[in-house]
mmCIF file as Biopython writes it, N, C-alpha, C and O atoms, coordinates in Angstrom:
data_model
#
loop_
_atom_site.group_PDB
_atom_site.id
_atom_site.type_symbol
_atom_site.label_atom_id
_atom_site.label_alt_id
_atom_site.label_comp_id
_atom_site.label_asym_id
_atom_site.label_entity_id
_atom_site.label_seq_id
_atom_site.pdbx_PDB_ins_code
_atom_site.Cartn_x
_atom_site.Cartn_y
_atom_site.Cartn_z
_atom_site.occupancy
_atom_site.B_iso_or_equiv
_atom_site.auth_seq_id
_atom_site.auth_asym_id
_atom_site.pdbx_PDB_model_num
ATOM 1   N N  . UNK A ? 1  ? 25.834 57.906 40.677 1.0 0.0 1  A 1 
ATOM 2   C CA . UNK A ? 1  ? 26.902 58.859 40.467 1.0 0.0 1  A 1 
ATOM 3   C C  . UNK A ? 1  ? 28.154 58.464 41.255 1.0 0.0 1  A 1 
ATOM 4   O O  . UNK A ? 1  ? 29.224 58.603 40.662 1.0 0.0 1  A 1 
ATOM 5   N N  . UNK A ? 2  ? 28.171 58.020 42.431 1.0 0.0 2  A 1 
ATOM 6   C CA . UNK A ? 2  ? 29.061 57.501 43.094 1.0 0.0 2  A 1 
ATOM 7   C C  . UNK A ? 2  ? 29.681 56.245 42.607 1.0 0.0 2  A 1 
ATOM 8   O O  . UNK A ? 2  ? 30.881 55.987 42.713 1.0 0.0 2  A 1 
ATOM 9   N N  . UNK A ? 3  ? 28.890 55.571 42.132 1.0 0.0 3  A 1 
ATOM 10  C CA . UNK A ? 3  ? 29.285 54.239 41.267 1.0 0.0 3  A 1 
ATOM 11  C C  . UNK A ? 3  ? 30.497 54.582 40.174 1.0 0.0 3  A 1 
ATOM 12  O O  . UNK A ? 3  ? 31.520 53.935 39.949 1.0 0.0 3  A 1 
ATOM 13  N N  . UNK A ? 4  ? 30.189 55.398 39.779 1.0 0.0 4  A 1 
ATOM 14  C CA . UNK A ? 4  ? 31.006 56.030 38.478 1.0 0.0 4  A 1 
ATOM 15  C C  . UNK A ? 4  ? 32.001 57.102 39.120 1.0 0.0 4  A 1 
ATOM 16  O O  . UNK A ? 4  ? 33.071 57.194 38.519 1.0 0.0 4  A 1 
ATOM 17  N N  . UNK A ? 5  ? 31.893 57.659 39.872 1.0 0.0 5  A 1 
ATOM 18  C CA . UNK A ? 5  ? 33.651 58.331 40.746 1.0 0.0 5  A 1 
ATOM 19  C C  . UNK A ? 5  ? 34.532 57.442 41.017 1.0 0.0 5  A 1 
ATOM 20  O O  . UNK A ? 5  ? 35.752 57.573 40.915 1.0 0.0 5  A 1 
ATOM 21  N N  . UNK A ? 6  ? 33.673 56.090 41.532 1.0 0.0 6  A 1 
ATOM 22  C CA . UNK A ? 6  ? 34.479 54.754 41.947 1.0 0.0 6  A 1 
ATOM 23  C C  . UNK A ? 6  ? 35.346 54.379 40.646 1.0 0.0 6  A 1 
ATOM 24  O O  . UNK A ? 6  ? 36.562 54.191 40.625 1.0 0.0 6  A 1 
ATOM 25  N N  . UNK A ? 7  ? 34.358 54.307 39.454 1.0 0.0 7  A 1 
ATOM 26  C CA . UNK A ? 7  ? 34.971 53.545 38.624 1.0 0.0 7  A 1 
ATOM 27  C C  . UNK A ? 7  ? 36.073 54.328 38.026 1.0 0.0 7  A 1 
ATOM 28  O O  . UNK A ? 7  ? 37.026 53.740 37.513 1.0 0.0 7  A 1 
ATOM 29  N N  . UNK A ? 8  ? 36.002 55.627 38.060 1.0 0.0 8  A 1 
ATOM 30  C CA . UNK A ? 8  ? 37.046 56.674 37.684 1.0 0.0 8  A 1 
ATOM 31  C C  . UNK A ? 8  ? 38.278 56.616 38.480 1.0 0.0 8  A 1 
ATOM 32  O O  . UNK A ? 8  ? 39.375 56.432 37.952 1.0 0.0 8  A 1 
ATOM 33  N N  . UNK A ? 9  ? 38.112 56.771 39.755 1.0 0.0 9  A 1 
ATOM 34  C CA . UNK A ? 9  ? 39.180 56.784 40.569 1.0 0.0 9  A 1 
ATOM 35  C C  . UNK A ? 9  ? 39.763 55.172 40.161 1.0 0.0 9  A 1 
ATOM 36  O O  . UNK A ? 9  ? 40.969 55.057 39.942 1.0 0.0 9  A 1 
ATOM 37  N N  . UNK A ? 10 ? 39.098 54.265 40.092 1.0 0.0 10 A 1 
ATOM 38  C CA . UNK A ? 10 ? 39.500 52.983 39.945 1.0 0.0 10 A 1 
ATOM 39  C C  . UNK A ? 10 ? 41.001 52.708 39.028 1.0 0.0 10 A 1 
ATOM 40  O O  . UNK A ? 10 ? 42.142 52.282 39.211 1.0 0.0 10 A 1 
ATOM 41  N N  . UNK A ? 11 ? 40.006 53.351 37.775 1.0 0.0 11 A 1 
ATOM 42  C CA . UNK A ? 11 ? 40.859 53.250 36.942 1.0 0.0 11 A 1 
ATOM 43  C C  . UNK A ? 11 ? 42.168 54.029 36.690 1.0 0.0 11 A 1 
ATOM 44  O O  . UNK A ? 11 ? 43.124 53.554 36.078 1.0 0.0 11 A 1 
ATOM 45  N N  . UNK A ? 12 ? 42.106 55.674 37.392 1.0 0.0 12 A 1 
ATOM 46  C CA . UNK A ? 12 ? 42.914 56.072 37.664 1.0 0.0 12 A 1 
ATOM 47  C C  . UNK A ? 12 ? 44.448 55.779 38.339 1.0 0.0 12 A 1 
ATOM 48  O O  . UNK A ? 12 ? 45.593 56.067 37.994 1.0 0.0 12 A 1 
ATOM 49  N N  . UNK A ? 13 ? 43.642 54.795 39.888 1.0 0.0 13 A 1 
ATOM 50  C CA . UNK A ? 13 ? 44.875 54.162 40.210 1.0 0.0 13 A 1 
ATOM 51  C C  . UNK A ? 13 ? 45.281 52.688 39.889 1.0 0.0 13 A 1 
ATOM 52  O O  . UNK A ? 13 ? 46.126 52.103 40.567 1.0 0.0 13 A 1 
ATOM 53  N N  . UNK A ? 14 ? 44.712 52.172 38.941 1.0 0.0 14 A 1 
ATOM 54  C CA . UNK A ? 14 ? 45.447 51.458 37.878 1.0 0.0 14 A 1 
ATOM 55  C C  . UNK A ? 14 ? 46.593 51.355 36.644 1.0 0.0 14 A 1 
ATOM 56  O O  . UNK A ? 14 ? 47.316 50.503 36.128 1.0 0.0 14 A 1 
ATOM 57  N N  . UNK A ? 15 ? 46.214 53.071 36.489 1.0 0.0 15 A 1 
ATOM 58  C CA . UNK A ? 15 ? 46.672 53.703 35.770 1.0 0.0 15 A 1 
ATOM 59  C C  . UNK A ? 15 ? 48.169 53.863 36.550 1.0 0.0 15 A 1 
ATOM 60  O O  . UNK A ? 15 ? 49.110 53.162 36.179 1.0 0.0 15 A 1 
ATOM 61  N N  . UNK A ? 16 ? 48.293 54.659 37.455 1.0 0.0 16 A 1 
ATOM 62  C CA . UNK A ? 16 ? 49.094 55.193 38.471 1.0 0.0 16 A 1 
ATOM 63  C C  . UNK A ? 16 ? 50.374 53.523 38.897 1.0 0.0 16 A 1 
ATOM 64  O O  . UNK A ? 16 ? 51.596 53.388 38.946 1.0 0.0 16 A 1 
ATOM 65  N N  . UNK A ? 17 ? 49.598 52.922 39.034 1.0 0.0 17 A 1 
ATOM 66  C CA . UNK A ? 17 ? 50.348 51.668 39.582 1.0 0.0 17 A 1 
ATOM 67  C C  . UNK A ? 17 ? 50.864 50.819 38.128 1.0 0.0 17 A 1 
ATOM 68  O O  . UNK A ? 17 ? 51.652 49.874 38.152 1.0 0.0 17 A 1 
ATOM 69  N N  . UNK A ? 18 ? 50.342 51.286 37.100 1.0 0.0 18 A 1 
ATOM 70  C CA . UNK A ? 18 ? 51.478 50.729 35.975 1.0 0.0 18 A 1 
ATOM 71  C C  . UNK A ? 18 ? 52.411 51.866 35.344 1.0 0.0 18 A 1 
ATOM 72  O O  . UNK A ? 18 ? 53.419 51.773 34.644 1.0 0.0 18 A 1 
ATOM 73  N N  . UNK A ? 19 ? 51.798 52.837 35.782 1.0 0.0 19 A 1 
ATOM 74  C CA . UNK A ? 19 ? 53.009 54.353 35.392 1.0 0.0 19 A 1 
ATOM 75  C C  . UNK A ? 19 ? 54.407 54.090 36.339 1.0 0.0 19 A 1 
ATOM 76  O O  . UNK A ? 19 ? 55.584 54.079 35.977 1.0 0.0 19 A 1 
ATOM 77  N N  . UNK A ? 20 ? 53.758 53.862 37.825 1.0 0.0 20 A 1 
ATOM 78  C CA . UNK A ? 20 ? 55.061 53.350 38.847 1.0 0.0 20 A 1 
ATOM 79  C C  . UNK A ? 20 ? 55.888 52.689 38.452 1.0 0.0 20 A 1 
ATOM 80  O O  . UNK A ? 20 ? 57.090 52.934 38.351 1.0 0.0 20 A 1 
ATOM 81  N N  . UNK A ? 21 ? 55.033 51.335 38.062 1.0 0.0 21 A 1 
ATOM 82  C CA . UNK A ? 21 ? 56.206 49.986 37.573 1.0 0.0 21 A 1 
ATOM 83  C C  . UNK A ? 21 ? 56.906 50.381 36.192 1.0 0.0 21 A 1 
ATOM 84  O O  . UNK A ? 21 ? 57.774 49.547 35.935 1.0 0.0 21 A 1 
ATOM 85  N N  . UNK A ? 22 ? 56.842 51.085 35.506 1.0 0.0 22 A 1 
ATOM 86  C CA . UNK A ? 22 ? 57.352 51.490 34.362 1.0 0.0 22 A 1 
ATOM 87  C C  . UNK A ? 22 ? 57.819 52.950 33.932 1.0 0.0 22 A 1 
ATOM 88  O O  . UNK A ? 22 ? 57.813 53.591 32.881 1.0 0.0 22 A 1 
ATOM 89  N N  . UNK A ? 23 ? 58.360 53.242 35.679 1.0 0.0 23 A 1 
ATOM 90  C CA . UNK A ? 23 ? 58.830 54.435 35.406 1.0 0.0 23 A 1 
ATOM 91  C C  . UNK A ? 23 ? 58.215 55.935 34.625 1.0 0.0 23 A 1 
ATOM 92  O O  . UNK A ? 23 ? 58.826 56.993 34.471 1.0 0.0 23 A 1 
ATOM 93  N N  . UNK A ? 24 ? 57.226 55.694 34.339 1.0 0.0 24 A 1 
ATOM 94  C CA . UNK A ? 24 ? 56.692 56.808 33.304 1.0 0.0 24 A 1 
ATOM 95  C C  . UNK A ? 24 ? 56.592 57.964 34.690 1.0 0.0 24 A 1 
ATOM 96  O O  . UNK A ? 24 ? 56.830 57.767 35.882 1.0 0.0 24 A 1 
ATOM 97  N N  . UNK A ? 25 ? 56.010 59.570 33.760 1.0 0.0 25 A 1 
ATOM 98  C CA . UNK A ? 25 ? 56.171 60.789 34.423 1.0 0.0 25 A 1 
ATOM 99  C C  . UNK A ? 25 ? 54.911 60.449 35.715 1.0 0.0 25 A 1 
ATOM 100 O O  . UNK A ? 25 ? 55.195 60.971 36.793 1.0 0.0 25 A 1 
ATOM 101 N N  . UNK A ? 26 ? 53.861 59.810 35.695 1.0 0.0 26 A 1 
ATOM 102 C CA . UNK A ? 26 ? 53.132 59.915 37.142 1.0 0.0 26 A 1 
ATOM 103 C C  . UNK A ? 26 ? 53.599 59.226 37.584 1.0 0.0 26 A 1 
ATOM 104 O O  . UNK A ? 26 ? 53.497 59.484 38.783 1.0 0.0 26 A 1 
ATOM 105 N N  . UNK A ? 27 ? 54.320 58.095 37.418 1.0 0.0 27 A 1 
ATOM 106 C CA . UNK A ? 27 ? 54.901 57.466 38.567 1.0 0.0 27 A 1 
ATOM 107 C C  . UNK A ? 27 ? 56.131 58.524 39.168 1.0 0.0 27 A 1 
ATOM 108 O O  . UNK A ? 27 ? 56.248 58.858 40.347 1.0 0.0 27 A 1 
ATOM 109 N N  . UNK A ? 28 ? 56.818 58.860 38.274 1.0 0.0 28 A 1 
ATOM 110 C CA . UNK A ? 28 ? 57.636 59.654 39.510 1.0 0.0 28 A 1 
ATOM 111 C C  . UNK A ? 28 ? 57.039 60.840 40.032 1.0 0.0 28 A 1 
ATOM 112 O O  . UNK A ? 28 ? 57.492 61.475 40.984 1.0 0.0 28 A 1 
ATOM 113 N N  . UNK A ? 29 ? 56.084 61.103 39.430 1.0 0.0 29 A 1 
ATOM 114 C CA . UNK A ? 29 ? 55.516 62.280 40.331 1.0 0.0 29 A 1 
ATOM 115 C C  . UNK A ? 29 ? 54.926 62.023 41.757 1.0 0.0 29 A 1 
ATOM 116 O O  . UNK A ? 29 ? 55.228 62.802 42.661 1.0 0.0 29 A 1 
ATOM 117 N N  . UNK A ? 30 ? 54.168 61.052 41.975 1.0 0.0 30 A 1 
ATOM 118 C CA . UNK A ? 30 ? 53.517 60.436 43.046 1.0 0.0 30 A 1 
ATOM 119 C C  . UNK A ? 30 ? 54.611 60.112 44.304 1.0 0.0 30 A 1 
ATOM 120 O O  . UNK A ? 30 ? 54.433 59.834 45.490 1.0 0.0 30 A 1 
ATOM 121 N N  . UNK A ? 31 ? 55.621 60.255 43.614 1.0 0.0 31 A 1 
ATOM 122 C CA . UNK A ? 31 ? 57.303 59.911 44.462 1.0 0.0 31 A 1 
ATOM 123 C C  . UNK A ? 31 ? 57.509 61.128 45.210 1.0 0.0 31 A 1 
ATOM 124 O O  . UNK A ? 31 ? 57.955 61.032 46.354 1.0 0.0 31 A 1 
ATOM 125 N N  . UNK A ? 32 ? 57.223 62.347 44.681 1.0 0.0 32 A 1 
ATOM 126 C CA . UNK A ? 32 ? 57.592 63.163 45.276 1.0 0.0 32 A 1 
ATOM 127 C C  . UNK A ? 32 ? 56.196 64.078 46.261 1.0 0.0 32 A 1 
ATOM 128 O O  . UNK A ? 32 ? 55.022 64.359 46.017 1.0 0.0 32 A 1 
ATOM 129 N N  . UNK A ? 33 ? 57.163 64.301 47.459 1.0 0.0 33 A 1 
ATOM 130 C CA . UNK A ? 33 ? 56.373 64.550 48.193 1.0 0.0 33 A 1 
ATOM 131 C C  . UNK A ? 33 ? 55.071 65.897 48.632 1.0 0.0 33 A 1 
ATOM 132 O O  . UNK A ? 33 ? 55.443 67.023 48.963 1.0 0.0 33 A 1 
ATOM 133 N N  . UNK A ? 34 ? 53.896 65.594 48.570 1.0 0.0 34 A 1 
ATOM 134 C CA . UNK A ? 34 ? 52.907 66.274 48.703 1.0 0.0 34 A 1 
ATOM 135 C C  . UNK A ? 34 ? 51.740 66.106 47.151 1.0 0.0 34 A 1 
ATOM 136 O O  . UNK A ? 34 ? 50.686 66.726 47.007 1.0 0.0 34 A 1 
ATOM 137 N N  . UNK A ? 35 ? 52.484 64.856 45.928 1.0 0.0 35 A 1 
ATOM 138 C CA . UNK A ? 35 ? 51.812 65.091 45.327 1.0 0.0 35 A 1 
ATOM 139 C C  . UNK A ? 35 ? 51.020 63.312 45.221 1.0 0.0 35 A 1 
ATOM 140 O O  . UNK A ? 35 ? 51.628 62.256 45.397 1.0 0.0 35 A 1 
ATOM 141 N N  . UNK A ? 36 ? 49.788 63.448 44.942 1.0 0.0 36 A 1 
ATOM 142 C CA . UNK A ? 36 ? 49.068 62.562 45.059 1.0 0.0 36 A 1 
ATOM 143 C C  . UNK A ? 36 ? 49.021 62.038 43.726 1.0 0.0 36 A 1 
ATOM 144 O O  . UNK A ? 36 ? 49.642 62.695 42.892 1.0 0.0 36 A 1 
ATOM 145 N N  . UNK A ? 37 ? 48.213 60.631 43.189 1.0 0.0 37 A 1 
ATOM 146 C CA . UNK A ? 37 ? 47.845 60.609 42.096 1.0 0.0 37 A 1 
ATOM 147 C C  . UNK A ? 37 ? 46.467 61.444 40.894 1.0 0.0 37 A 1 
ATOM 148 O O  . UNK A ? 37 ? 45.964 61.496 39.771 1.0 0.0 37 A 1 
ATOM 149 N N  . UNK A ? 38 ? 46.483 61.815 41.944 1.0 0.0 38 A 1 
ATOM 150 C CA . UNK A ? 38 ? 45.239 62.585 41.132 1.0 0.0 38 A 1 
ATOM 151 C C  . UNK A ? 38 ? 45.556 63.768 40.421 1.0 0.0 38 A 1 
ATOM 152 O O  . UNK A ? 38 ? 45.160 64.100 39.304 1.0 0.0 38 A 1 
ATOM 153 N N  . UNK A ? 39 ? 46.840 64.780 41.728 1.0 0.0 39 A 1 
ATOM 154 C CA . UNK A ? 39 ? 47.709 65.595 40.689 1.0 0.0 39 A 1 
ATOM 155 C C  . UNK A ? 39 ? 48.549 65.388 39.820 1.0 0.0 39 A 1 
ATOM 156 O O  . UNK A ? 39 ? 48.631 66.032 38.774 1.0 0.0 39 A 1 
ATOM 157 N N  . UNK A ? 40 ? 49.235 64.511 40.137 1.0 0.0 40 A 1 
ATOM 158 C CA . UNK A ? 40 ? 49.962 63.731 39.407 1.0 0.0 40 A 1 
ATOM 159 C C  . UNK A ? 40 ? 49.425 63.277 37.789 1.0 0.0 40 A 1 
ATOM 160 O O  . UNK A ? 40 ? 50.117 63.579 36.817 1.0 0.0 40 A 1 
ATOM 161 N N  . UNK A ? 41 ? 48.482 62.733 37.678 1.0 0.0 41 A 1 
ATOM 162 C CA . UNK A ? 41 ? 47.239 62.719 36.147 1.0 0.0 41 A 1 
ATOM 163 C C  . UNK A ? 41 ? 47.236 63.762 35.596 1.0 0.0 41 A 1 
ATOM 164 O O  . UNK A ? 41 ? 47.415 64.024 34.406 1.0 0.0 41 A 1 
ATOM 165 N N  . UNK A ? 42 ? 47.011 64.462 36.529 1.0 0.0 42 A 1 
ATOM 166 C CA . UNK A ? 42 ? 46.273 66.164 35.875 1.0 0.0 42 A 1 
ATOM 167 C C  . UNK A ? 42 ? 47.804 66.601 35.524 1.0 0.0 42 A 1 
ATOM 168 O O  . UNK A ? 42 ? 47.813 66.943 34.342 1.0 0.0 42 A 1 
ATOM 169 N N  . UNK A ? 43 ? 49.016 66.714 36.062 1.0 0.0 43 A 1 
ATOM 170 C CA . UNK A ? 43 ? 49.799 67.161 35.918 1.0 0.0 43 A 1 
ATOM 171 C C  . UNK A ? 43 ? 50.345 66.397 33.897 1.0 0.0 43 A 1 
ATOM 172 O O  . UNK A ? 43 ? 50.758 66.921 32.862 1.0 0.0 43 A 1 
ATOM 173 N N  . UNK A ? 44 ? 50.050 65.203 34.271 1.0 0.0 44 A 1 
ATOM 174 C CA . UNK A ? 44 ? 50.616 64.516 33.170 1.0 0.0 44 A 1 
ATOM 175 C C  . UNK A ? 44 ? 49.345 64.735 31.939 1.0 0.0 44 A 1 
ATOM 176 O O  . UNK A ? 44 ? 49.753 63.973 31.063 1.0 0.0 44 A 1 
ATOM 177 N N  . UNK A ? 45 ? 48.392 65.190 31.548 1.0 0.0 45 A 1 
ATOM 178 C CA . UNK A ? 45 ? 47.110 64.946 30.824 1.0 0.0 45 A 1 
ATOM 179 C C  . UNK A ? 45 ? 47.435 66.787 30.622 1.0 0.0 45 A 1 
ATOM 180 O O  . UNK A ? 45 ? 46.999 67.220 29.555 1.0 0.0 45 A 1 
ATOM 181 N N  . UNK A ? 46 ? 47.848 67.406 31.158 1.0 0.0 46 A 1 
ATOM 182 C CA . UNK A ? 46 ? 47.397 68.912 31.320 1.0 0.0 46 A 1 
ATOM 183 C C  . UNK A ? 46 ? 48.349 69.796 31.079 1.0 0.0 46 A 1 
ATOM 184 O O  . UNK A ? 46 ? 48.145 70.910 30.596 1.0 0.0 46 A 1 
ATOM 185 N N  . UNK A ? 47 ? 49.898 69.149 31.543 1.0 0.0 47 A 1 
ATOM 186 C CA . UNK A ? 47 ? 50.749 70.089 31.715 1.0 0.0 47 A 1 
ATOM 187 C C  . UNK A ? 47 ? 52.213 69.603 30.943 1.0 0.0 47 A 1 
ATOM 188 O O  . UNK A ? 47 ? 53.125 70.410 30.763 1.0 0.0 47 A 1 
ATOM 189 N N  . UNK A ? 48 ? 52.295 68.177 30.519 1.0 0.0 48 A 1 
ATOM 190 C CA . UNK A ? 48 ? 53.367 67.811 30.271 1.0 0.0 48 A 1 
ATOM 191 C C  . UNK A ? 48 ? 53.161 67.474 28.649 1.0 0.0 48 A 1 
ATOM 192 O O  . UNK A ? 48 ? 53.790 66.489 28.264 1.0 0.0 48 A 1 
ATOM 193 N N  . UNK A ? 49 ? 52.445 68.096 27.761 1.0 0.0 49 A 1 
ATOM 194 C CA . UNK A ? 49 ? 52.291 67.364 26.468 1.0 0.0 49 A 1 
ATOM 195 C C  . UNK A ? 49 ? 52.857 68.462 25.646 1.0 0.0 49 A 1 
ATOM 196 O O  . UNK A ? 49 ? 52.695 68.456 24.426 1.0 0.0 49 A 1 
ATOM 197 N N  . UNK A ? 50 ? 53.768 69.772 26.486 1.0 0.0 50 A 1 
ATOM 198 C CA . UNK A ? 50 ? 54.590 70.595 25.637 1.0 0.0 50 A 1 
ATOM 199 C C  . UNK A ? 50 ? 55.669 70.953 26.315 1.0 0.0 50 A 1 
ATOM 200 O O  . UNK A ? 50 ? 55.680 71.102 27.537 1.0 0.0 50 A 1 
ATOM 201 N N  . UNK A ? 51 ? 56.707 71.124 25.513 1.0 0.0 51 A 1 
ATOM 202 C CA . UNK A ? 51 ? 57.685 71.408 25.753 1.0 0.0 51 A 1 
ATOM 203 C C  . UNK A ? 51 ? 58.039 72.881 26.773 1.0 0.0 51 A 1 
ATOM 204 O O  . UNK A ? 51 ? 57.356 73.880 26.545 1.0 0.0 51 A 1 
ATOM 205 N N  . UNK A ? 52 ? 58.803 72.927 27.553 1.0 0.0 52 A 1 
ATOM 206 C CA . UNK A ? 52 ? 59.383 74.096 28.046 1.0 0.0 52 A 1 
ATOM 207 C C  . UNK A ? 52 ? 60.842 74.463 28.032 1.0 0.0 52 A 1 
ATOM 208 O O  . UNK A ? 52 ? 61.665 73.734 28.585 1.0 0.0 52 A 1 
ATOM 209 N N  . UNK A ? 53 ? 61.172 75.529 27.439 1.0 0.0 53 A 1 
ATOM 210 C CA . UNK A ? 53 ? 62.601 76.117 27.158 1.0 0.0 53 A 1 
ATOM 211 C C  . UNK A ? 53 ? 63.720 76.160 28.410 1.0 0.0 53 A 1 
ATOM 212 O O  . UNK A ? 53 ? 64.918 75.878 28.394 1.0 0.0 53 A 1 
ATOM 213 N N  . UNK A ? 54 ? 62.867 76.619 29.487 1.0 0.0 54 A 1 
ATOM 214 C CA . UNK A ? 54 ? 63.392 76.809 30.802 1.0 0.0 54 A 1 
ATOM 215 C C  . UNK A ? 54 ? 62.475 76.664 31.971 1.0 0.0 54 A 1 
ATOM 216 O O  . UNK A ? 54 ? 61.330 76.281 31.735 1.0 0.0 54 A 1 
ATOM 217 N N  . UNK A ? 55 ? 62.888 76.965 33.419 1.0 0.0 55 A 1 
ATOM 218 C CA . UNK A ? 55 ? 62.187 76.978 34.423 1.0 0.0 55 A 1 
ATOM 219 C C  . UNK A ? 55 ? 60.930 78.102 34.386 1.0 0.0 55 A 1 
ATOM 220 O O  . UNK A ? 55 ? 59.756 77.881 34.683 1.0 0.0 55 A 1 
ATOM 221 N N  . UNK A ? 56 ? 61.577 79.487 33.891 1.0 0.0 56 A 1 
ATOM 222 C CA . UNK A ? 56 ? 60.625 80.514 33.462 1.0 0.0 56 A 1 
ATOM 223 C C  . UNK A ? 56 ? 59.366 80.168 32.999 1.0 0.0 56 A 1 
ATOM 224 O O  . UNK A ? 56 ? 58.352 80.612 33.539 1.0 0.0 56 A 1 
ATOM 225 N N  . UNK A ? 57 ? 59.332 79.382 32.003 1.0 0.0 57 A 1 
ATOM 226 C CA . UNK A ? 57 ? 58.111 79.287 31.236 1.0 0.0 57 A 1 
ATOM 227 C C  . UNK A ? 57 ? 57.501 78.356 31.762 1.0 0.0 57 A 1 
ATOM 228 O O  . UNK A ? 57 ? 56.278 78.483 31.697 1.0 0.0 57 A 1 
ATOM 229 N N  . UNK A ? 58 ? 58.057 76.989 32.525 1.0 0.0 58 A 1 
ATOM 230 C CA . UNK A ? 58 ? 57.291 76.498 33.842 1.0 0.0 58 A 1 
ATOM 231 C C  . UNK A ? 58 ? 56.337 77.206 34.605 1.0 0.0 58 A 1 
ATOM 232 O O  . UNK A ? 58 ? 55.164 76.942 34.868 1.0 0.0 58 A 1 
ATOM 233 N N  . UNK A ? 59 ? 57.343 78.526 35.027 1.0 0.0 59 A 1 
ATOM 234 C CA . UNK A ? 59 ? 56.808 79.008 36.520 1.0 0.0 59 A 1 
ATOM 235 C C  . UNK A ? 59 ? 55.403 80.105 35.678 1.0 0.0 59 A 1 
ATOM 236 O O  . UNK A ? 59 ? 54.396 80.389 36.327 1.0 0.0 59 A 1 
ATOM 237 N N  . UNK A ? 60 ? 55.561 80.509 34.459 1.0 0.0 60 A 1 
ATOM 238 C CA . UNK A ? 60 ? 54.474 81.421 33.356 1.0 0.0 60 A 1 
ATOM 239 C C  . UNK A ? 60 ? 53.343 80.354 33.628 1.0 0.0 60 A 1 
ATOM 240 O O  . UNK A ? 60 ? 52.596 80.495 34.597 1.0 0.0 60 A 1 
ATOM 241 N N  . UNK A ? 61 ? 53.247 79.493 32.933 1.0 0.0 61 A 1 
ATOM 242 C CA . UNK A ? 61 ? 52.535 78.071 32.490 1.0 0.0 61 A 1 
ATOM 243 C C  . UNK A ? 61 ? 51.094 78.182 33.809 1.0 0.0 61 A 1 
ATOM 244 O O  . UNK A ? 61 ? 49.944 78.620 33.797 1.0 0.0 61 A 1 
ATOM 245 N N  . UNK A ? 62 ? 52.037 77.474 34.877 1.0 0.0 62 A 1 
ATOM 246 C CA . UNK A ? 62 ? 51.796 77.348 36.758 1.0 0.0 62 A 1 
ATOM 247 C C  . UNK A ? 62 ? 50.821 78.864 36.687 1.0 0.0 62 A 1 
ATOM 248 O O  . UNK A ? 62 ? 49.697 78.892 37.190 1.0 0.0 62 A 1 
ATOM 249 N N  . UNK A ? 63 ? 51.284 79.787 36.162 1.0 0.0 63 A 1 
ATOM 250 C CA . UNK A ? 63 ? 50.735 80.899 36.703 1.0 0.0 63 A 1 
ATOM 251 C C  . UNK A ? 63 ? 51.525 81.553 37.977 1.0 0.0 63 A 1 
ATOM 252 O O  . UNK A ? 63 ? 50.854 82.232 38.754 1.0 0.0 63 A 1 
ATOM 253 N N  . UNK A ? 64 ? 52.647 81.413 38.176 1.0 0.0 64 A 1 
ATOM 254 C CA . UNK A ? 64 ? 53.661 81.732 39.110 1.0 0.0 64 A 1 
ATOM 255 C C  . UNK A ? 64 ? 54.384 82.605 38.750 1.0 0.0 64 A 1 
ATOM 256 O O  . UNK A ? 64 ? 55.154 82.935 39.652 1.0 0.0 64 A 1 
ATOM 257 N N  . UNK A ? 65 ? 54.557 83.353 37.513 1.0 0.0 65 A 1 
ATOM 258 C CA . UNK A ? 65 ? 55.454 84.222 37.283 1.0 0.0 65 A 1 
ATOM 259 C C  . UNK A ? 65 ? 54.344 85.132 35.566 1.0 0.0 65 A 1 
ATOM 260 O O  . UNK A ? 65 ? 53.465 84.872 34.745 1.0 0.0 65 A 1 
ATOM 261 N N  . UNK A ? 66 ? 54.993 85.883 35.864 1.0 0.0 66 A 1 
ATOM 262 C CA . UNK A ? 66 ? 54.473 86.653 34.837 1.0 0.0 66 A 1 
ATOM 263 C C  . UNK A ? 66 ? 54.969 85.931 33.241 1.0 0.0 66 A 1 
ATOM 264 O O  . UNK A ? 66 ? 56.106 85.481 33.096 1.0 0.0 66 A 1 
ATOM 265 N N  . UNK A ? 67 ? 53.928 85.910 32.113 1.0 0.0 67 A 1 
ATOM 266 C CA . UNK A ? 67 ? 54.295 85.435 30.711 1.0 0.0 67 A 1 
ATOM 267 C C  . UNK A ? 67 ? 55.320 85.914 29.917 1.0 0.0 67 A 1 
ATOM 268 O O  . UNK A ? 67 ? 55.362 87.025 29.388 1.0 0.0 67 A 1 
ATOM 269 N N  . UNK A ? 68 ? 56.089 85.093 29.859 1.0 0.0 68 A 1 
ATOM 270 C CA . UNK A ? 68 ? 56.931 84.971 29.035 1.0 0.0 68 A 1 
ATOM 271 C C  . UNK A ? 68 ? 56.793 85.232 27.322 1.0 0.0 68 A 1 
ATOM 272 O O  . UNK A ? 68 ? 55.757 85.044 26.684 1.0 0.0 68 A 1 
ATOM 273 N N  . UNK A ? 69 ? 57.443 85.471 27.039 1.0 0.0 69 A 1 
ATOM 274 C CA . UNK A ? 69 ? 57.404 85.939 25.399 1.0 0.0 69 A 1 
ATOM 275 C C  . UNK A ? 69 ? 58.369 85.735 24.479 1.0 0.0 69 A 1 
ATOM 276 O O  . UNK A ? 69 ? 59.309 86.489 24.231 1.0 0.0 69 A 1 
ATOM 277 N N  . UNK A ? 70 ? 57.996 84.211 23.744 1.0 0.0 70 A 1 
ATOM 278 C CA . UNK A ? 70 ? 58.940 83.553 23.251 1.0 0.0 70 A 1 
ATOM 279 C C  . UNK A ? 70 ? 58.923 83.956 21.686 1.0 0.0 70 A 1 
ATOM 280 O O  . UNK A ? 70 ? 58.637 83.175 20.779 1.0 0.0 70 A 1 
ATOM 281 N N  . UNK A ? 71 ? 59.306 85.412 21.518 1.0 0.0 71 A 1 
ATOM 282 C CA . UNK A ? 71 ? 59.112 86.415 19.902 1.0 0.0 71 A 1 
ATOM 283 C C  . UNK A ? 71 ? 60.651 86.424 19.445 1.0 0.0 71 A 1 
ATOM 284 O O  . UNK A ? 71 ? 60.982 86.991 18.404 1.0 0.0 71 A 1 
#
């Protein structure tokens, strides 16, 4: 089982270190400070594959602000 976290994380920061060199969204996320690559993935796999109108529906999304209602 450990063999296979290895190989996950492995590939993860493989992943991470060609997102860097090519500018993509985890590389600049990993830039900014407190976020790692691992949030950084999750952020990009989880949170960035739709659009948002404004900061509002960010902070809805996060669970930081009450839902928005785009009617």
């Amino acid at each position: 089982m450990l063999s296979q976290l290895s190989e996950i994380e492995a590939e993860r920061d493989a992943a991470v270190e060609v997102a860097q060199a090519s500018s993509g969204r985890i590389g600049l996320l990993t830039r900014l400070k407190g976020i790692g690559p691992e949030i950084a993935t999750m952020l990009q796999l989880e949170a960035f594959f739709r659009r948002f109108a404004n900061r509002r529906e960010v902070a809805a999304y996060a669970g930081l602000a009450p839902i928005v209602s785009t009617g």
